[in-house]
N, C-alpha and C positions, 0 to 999 in steps of 0.2 A: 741366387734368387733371380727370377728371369724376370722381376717389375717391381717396384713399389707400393706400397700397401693401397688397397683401395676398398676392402672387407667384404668385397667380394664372394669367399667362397662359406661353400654351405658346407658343413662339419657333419651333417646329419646326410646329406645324400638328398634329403626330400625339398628342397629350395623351392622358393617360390619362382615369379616371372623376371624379378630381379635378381637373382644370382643363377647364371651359368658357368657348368664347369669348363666350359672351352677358356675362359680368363687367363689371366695371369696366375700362378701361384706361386709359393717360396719355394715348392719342393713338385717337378713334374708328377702330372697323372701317367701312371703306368696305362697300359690298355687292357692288364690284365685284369686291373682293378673294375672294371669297368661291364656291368651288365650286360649282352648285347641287345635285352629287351627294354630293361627302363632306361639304356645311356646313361646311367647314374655307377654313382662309385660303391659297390656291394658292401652290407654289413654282415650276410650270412651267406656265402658262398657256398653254392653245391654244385656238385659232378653228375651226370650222367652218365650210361654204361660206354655211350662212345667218346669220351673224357670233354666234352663239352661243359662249361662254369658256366651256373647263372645267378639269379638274385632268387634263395628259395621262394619266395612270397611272388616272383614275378614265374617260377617255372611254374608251381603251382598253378598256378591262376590260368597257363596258356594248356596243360594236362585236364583242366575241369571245363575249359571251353571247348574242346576237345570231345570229351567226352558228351559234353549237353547237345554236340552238334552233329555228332555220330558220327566224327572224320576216324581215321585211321591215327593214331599216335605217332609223332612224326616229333623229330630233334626242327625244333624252328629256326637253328642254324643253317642246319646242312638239307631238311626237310626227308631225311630217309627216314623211313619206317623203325621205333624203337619196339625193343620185343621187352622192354621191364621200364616202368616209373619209376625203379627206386632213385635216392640221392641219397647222395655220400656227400659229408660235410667233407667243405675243403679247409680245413683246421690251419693249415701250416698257411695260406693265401688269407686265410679271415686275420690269424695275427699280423700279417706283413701290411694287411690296412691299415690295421690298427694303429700300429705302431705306426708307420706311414700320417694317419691322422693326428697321432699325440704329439707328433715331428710339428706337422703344418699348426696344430691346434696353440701351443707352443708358442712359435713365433708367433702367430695372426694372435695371440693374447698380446706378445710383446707389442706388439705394431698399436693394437688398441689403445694399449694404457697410451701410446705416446702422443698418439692421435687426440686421447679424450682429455683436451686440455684448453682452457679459457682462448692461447692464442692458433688453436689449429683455425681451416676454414670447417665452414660451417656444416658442407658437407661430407668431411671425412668425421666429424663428432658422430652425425647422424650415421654414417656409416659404419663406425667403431660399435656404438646402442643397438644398432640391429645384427649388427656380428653376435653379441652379446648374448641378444635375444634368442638367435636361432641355436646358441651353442646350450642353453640351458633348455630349450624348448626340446632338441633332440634328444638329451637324454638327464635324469635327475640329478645324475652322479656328476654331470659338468656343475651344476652349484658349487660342490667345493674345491673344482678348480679354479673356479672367481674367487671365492673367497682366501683358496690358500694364494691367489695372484693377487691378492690385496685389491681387488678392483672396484668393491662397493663401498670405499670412500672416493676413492677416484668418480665416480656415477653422481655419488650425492655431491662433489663439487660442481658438478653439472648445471644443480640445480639453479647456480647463482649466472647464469649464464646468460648473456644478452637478450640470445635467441627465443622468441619463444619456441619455436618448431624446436629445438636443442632439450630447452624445460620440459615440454611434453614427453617426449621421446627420454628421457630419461626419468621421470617418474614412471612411464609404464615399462620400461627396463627393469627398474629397482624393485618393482611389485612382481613380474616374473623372476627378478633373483633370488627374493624370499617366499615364493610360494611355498607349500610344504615343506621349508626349509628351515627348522626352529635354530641350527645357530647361526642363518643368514640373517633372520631376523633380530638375535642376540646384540648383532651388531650395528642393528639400525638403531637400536636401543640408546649407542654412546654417543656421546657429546649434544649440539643440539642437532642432531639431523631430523629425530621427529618434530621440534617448534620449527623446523623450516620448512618441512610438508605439510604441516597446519598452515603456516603463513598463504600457503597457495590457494585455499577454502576462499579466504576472501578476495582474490584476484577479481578481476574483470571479464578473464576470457572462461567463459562456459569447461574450454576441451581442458584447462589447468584445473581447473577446481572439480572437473570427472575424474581424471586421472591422479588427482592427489586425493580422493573421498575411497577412490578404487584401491592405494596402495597405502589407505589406513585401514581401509577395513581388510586384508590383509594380515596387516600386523594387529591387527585388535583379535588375530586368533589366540595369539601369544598375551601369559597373563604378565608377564613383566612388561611387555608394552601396553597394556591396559592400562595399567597403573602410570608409566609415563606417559600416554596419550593426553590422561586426564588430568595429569599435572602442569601439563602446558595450561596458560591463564589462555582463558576464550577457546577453547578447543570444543568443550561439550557444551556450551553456549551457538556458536557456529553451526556445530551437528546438529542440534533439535533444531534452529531455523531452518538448515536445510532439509532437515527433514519430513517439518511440518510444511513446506516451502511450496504455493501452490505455478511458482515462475520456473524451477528448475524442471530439467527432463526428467522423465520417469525413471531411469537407469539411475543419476545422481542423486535423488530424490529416495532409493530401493537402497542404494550401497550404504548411503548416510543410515538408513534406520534400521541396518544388519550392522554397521561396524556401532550406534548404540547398545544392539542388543548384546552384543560382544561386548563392548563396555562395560555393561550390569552384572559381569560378576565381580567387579570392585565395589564394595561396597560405598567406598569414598567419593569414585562414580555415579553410583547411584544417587547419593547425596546433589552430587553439583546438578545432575538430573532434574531432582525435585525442584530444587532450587529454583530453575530454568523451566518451569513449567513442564516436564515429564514426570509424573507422578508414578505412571502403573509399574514400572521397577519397582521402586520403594513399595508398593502397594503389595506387589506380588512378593516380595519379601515378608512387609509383616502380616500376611495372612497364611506365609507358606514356609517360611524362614524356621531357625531353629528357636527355642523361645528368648537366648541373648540375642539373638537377630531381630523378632518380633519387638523386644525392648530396644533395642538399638532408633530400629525404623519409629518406632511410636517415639521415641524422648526427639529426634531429628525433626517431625512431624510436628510436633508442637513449637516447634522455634521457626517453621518456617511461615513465610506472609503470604497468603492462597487470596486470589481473585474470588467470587462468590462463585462461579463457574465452577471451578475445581474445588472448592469445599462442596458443591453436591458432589461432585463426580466422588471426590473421595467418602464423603459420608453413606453416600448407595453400595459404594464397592468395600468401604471398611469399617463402617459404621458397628456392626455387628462385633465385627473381632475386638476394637478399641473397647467395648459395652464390655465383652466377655473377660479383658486386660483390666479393667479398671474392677474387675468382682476379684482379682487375683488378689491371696494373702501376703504378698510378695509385694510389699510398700513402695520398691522402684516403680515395679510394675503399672502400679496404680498413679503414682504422681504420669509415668510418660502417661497412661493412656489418656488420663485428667488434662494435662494440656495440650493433648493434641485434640480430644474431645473441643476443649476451650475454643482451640483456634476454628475447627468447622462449624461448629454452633451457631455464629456471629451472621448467619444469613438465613432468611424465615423458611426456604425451602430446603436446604439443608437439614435443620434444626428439626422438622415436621418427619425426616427420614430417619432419623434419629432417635425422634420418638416413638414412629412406629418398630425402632430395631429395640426397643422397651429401656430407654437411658433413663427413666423417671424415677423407676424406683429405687437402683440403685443409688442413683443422686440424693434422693431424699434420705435411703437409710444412712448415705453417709453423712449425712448435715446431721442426724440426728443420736448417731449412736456415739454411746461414751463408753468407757472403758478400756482393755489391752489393745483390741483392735480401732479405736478412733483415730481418725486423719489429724494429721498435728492440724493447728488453725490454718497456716497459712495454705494447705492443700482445701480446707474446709471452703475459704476464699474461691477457690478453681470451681468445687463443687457447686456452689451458689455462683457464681457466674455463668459458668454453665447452665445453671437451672434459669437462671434470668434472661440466657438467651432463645432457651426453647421456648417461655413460657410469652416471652415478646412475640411469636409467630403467628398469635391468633389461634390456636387451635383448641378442640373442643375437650378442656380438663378436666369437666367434671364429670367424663363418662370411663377416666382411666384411672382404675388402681394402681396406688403407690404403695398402701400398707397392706401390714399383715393381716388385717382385719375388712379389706376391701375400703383403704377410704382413699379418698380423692386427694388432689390439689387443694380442693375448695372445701375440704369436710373442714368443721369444726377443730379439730384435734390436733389438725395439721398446720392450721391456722394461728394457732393460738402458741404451738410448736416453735413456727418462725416468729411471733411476737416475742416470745420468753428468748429467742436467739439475738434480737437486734438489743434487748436491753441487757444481755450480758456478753456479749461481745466485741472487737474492736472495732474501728471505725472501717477498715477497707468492709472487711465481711456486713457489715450492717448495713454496707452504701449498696450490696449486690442484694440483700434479704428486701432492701425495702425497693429495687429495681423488679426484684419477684413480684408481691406485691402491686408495682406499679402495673405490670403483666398482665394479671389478676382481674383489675380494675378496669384495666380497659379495655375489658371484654364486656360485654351485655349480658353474655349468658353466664360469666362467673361473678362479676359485682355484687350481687345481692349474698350472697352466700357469702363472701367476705367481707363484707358491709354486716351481716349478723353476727359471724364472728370474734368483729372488732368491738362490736359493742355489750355482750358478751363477756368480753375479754377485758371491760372495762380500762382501755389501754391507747383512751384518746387522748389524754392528756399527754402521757408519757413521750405521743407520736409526734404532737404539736412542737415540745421543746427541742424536738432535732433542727428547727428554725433555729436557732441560735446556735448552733456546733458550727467553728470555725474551719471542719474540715468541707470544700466547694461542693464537690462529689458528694457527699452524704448529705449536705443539704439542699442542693437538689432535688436529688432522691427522695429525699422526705416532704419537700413541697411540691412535687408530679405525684404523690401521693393521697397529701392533702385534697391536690386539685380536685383529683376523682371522685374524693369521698364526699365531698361539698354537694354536691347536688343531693346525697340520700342522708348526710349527718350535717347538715349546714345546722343547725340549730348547739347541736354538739360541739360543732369544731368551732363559732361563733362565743361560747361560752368558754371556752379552754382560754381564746387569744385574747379576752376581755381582761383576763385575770391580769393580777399584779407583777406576775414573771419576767414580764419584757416582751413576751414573744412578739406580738402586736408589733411593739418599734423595729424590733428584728426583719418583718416583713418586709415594714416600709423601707428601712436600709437597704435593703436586698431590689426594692423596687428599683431606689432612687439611686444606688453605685452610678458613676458618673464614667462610666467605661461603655465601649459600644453593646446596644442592644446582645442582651445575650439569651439561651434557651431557659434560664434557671429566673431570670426577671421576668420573663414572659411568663414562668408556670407560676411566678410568686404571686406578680398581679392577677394571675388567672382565675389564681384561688382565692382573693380578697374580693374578685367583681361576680364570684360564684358564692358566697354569703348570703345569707338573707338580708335581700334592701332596705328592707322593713325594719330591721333590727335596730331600734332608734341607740341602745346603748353602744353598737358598735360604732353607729356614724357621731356617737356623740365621742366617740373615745381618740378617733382620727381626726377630729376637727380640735380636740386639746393636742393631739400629737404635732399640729401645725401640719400637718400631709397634704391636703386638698390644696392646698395654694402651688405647693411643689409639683402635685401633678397636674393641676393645670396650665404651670410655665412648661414642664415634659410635650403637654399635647401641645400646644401652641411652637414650642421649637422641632417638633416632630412635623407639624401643618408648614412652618417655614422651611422644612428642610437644610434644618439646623444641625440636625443628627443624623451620623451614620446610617445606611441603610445595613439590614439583615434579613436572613430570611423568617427570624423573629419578631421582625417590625411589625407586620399584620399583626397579629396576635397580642403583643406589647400595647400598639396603641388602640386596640377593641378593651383589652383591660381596665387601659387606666382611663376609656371614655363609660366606660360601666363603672365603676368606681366612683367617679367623677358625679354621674347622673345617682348617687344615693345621699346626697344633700338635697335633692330635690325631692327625696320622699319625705326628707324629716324639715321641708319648711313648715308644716303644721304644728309637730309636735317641739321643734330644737329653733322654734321662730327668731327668735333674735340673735344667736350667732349665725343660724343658717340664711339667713335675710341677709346678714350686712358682709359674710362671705361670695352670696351671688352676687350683690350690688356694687361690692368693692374690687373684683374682679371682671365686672360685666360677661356672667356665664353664660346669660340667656344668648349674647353674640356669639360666643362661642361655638354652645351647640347648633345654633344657625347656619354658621360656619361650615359642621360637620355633615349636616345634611347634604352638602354638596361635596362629601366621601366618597365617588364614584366608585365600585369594585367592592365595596365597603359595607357590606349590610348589615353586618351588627352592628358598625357605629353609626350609620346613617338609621336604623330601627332605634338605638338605644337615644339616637338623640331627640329623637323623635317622642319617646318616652317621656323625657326630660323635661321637653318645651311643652309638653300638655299639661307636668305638674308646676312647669313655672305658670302657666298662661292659665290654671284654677288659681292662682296664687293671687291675678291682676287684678279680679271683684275687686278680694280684701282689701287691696294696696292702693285701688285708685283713689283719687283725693276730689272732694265733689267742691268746685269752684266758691269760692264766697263773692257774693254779689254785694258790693260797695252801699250803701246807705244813700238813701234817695234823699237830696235838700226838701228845705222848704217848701218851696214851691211845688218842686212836685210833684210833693206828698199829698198836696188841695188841688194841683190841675197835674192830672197824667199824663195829659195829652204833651206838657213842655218836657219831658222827660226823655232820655233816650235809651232804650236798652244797652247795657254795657257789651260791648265785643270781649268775647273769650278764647285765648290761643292755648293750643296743645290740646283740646277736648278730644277725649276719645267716644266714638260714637257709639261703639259695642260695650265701654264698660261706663260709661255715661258720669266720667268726671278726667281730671287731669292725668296722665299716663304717658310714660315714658318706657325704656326698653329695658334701660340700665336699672329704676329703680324702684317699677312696676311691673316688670317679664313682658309688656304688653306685647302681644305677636303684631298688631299692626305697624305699631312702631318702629320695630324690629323689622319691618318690610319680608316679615317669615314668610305669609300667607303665600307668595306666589310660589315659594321654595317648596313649601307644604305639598300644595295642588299638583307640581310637576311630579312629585315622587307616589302620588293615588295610580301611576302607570308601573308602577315599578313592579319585575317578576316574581319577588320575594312577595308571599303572604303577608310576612310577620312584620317587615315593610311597609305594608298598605296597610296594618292593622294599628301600626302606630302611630302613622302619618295622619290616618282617619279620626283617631282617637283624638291628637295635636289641633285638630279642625274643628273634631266636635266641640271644644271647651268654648268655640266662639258661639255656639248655638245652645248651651247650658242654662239651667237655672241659675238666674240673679246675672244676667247680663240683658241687652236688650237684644232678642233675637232675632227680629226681625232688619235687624241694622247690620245683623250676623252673617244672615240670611245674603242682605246687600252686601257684605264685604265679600263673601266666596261669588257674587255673581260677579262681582268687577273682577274678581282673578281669576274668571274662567274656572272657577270648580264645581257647579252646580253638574253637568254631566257627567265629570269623573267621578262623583259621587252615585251616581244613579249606576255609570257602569261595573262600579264596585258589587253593587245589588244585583245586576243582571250577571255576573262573572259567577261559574259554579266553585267558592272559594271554600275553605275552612267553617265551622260554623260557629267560631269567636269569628270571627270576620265579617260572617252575613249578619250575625246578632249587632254588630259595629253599624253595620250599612242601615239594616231597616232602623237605628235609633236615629242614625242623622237623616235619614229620606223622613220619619216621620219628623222629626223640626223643619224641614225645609218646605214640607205641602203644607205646612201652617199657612204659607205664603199663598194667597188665592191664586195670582197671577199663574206659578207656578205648580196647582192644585192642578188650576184648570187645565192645561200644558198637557202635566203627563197624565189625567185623566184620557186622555183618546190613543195613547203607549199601551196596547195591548199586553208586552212582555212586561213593563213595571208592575201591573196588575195581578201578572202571573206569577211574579216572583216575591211579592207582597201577600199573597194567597197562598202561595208555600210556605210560606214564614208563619202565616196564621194556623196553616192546618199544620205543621208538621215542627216548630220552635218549641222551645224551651216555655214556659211559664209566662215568663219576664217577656221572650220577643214575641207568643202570640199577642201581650194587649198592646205591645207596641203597637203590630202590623197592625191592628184591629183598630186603632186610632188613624194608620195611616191611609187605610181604607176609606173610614169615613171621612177622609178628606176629600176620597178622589170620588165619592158616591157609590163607591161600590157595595158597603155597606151600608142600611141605612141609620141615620142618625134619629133616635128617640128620643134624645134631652130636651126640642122643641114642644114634641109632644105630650110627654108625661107631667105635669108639674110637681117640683120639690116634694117631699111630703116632712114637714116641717113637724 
């Protein structure tokens, strides 16, 4: 050997700018070997007539330039004239290369292996990998002289190698050694070398994690290394980042999402896939699969946790086939498609794609049918969840056939169908029937139709005692139920909770659990402050139950923020301030417990209090409600002063007398009045509270607030001291601007009653007498009110002379 290895030569002839054959080698270049057109070492030696050797491909090519050029045919050796083109293979010179090469190939393999070793330098490894390269690049059949040279474990120890220029260069070695090479690949298969080409995915440097995505996708042609690719833990995890990956290059980015789609024909693949947010394998499976396939991918489908994103995506793309899996008589069949159904349901645009792929009525006939083919229950559970999740989306059910007969969600039939369900079935299935239901009801355009059903169905009673089932879940559901129905059956569902059963205290239990705010306290109270107010037997039945004092320590530790916050809190505490304010309708009729409950509590402070709810406008409206039935209550309550006994004397001369001084008089109700044990609003310092909130943007607001006002302007007070009390708190304008506002017309009929008490007042007659617009909006209220508010206006008029006054003129007619 005339030098040292340095891997220099090129096996192939066709070298790049870094390997020339003038070099060193183990075994001399002949000259015969040697073209005299390309200077290379010939693979297919030919003859000429005048016995001149060249490189066929290279004599060719100088015989057709020749000819394009119209020269004369001429030996480019010697340049004489030849009189024939033929060649003649030089057979016996092409094997003495050969052999010649298998000689050098030989060694320069020996010299590699010795080279490609953790303590060579740096640059004879890289030297040995590019030897490597050009020796498989030249021809396919060197692959399995690497292989039978044992060298592609020698390469993969490469990979541990300091270097990274080494690590590079040896992954894109290893991926030219297995190209179309299935048992080069075989063997990249054993021990760990594919988890150590995965390991390089997450590296730092870009050029390691292209050329290790390059030389998996590669082996992901191979289905034995599919299978181990994806048994490596994090492998198909890595690949869908990188693939979805908007930081990598486009090449690494391209290679990642060809070695997944190679991945996809392991099914177990496809699985960690889904898993990992890549659906459309598994998708493309069960819509195109064999039908164990199609069940395979649906029963996977259902155990997996989908973001709302991918549950559309999957519900558009498979919505259809799971519908047409779940009608199959083939009972596996039907449970996968049932829970993978399950899982995409659970989001309102989903669910809506679903039902237009027609999920309903299969759903229904399975809740409904009995017999050889019925769903055991607990499949019947999937089915009704399901149906409770599409039916939560809002969408328009009483325009879609379920049944044979064309009837709806909302038809009678079908209604009455799922009532006769929840009372013979078990608690899970009863918790999803009356979720349906819940669905149902809180819609506007199917409510009534279910509201006639129910009633109907004579099955409010029955609905009432799921309040007392100790399972959470189901009585939940059953009071979000209640809630709804309370506004079109409060008088019905008022009578149920009266009765002797319990249910009633059940409520209150469920109010007052001493655990944080939850959604099921919030619907309970929701549906007790949605009863009829008026219902003196109900408020008399919670004021024996002892409740009102409970939920009034509730509001007051909720105002101190005493209690947990949730996002049930709003809602909780509008509850139990509506609830709270139905002792206030029944101080007429329930006067003596409901008198010494406000007064032992001091409520009227309370709701005082609440007024100042900011964000708040049902309790600052309801409180508002409250303090107008306590502040009619003040007439009754106030106590008219006893004026002490005049002596002697000054019974015969009046003049020695003095009038007695009297403390706490109220002027508006014209005897002693207090807050606590009279509602009185003055006292109470409400009045300015009141006036502030006659701005407020809420109508129902300003209709309360107004309402709260008027009681100081009322029959059997003095209203003219009334009158004086709203001008000292600055409310005489916000009242009038209530009148000019184009509000509600329970609002304007509010306004022109208190403008007509307030021009009682001359001062103020006179005033807005020259207000053009009060005139105008007084004159709309005359010509265009109700009964009631035109003789109001019509009174209010003749205050301001607008209209004339005739009682001066006519006299009596006795």
């Amino acid at each position: 050997m005339a030098g040292s290895w340095d891997g220099s030569y090129d096996p192939g002839g066709q070298s790049d700018d870094s390997f020339h054959i003038d070099r060193l080698h183990i075994e001399p270049i002949y000259d015969a070997f040697i073209c005299p057109l390309t200077k290379q070492v010939m693979r297919d030696p030919v003859t000429l007539e005048n016995g001149q050797t060249f490189e066929r491909e290279a004599i060719e090519k100088w015989f057709r330039e020749c000819r394009e050029s119209r020269r004369r045919l001429v030996c480019p050796l010697t340049l004489r004239e030849l009189r024939s083109t033929e060649l003649n293979p030089s057979i016996a010179l092409r094997h003495t290369i050969e052999e010649w090469k298998a000689r050098n190939e030989a060694a320069q393999l020996d010299m590699a292996r010795r080279s490609l070793s953790t303590g060579s330098p740096e640059n004879d490894i890289l030297q040995a990998l590019k030897f490597v390269q050009q020796l498989c690049l030249s021809n396919q059949s060197n692959k399995h002289v690497i292989r039978n040279a044992e060298l592609i474990p020698v390469i993969v120890d490469m990979l541990k190698s300091s270097s990274r220029l080494v690590r590079c260069k040896a992954l894109e070695t290893l991926r030219i050694v297995v190209e179309d090479d299935s048992d080069n690949k075989e063997i990249m298969a054993e021990g760990d070398t594919v988890r150590t080409i995965v390991k390089f995915l997450s590296h730092e440097q870009s050029k390691e994690r292209e050329e290790a995505v390059s030389l998996l996708h590669e082996l992901s042609k191979s289905e034995i290394l599919c299978e181990k690719i994806g048994s490596v833990n994090g492998a198909i995890l890595i690949l869908v980042g990188m693939a979805s990956s908007n930081s990598e290059n486009l090449l690494t980015v391209e290679k990642a999402d060809r070695t997944l789609e190679n991945l996809a024909k392991s099914e177990n693949n496809v699985r960690q896939m889904a898993e990992n947010g890549r659906l459309h394998p598994l998708l493309t499976l069960l819509l195109e699969g064999t039908p164990e396939t199609k069940l395979s991918m649906a029963a996977f489908l259902g155990e997996l946790v989908l973001n709302n994103d991918v549950k559309v995506f999957v519900a558009r793309t498979a919505g259809l086939s799971l519908i047409n899996l779940m009608k199959s008589t083939n009972m596996q069949s039907r449970e996968a498609a049932l829970k993978a159904l399950n899982q995409i349901s659970s989001d309102e645009s989903s669910a809506k794609f679903l039902i237009e792929a027609g999920v309903l009525p299969p759903l229904v006939k399975d809740l409904f049918t009995v017999g050889s083919n019925q769903l055991p229950m607990r499949l019947k559970e999937v089915s009704a969840t399901i149906l409770a999740n599409v039916v939560s989306s809002g969408y328009d059910f009483d325009s879609i056939p379920v049944g044979s007969e064309n009837q709806t969600l909302v038809s009678e039939e079908i209604i009455h169908n799922l009532l006769h369900l929840i009372s013979n079935t078990g608690p899970a299935i009863e918790c999803r029937l009356f979720q349906v239901l819940v669905g149902l009801t809180s819609s506007p355009t199917t409510v009534s139709s279910v509201v006639s059903a129910i009633k109907s169905s004579g099955a409010t009673i029955s609905l009432v005692q799921f309040i007392e089932v100790p399972q959470r879940d189901l009585r939940m559901a059953s009071i979000k139920l209640l809630q709804n129905l309370s506004p079109y059956m409060g008088h019905e569902l008022t009578g149920s909770l009266r009765g002797t059963s319990g249910q009633l205290g059940s409520l209150i239990r469920v109010i007052l659990e001493n655990i944080a705010i939850t959604e099921e306290q919030a619907a309970a109270v929701g549906l007790l402050a949605d009863l009829p107010e008026r219902d003196v037997g109900l408020t008399r039945q919670i004021l024996d139950e002892g409740a009102f004092q409970l939920f009034i320590s509730r509001v007051i530790s909720i105002r101190q923020g005493e209690m947990r916050g949730s996002r049930f809190m709003t809602p909780y505490l509008e509850g139990l301030v509506k609830v709270l304010a139905r002792i206030t309708f029944a101080l007429s009729t329930e006067s003596g417990s409901a008198r010494a409950l406000c007064r032992e509590h001091n409520v009227a402070s309370l709701f005082i209090d609440l007024l100042q709810a900011n964000g708040l406008d049902n309790v600052q409206m309801v409180s508002a409600m409250a303090l107008e039935n306590l502040s009619q209550e003040s007439k009754n309550l106030t106590k008219l002063p006893e004026l002490p006994t005049p002596g002697f004397c000054a019974s015969i001369f009046p003049c020695l007398g003095k009038p007695p001084v009297i403390t706490g008089f109220c002027r508006v109700h014209r005897g002693m009045c207090s807050l606590k044990e009279t509602f009185c609003l003055l006292e109470g310092h409400a009045v300015e509270k009141l006036v502030a909130l006659l701005d407020h943007t809420n109508d129902q607001v300003v209709e309360a607030t107004l309402a709260a006002l008027s009681s100081l302007l009322d029959d059997g007070v003095d209203i003219e001291q009334g009158v004086q009390v709203l001008m000292d708190a600055d409310g005489i304008k916000p009242i009038f601007d209530v009148l000019l506002e184009k509000r509600t017309e329970s609002l304007k009929r509010r306004a022109v009653w208190a403008v007509e008490r307030l021009l009682r007042t001359e001062d103020i007659a006179y005033e807005v007498s020259g207000d053009a617009n009060i005139g105008l909006a007084l004159v709309d209220s005359f010509q265009h009110g109700d009964y009631r508010t035109r003789q109001i206006a019509e009174r209010a008029l003749k205050h301001v002379d607008k209209i004339p006054n005739f009682s001066g003129i006519f006299p009596n007619m006795g």
